[in-house]
N, C-alpha and C positions, 0 to 999 in steps of 0.2 A: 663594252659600255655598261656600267651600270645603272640602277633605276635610281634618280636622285641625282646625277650630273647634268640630267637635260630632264626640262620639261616635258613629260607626257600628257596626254589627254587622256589615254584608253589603253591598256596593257590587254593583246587576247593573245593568249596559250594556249598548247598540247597539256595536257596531264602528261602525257608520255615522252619524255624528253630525257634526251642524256644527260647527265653530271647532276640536275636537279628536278625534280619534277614537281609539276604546276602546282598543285597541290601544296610543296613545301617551299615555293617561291610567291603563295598565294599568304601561305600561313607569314612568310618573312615580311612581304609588305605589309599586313596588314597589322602587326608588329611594331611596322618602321612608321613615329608620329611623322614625321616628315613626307613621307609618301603615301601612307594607309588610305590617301582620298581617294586615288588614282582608283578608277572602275577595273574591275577584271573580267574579263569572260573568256571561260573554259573552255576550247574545245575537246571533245574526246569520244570514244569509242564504247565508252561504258556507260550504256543506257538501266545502268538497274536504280530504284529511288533510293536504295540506301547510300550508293556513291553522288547521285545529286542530290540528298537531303544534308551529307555529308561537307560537300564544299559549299553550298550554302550558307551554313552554319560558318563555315569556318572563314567566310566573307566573301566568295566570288560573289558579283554584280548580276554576272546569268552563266550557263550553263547549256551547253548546245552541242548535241551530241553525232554523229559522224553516224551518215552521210547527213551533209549539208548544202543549203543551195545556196550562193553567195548573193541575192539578193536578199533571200532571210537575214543573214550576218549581214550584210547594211542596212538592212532594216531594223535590227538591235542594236547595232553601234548608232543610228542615227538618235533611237528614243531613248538612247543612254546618253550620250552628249547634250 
């Protein structure tokens, strides 16, 4: 499925993914007028600020880095919604 056949509310991703990574699925949405609204939030492994100064910039919504406690991420997705 792609992003843009069904309505999303909230896109959250790996950076680290096979075939595309977040990063350049972050850069595509946000690219794409028709979906660019859609919030995104990072997950990932790399805590250093110049990779979260980096996707920032480059549009992700937030940035939340590995290890995580899944009420924190429902506690961002909720103040992102």
């Amino acid at each position: 499925m792609h992003l843009g056949e069904e309505p999303y509310d909230l896109v959250c991703l790996d950076i680290m993914m096979p075939v595309m990574d977040g990063i350049e699925l972050t850069r595509r949405v946000r690219e794409n007028e028709e979906i660019s609204h859609i919030p995104i939030i990072l997950l990932t492994a790399k805590s250093d600020i110049e990779s979260k100064v980096d996707c920032m910039k480059l549009g992700a919504t937030d940035y939340i880095t590995k290890p995580f406690s899944m009420p924190y991420l429902e506690a961002r997705i909720n103040n992102i919604l």
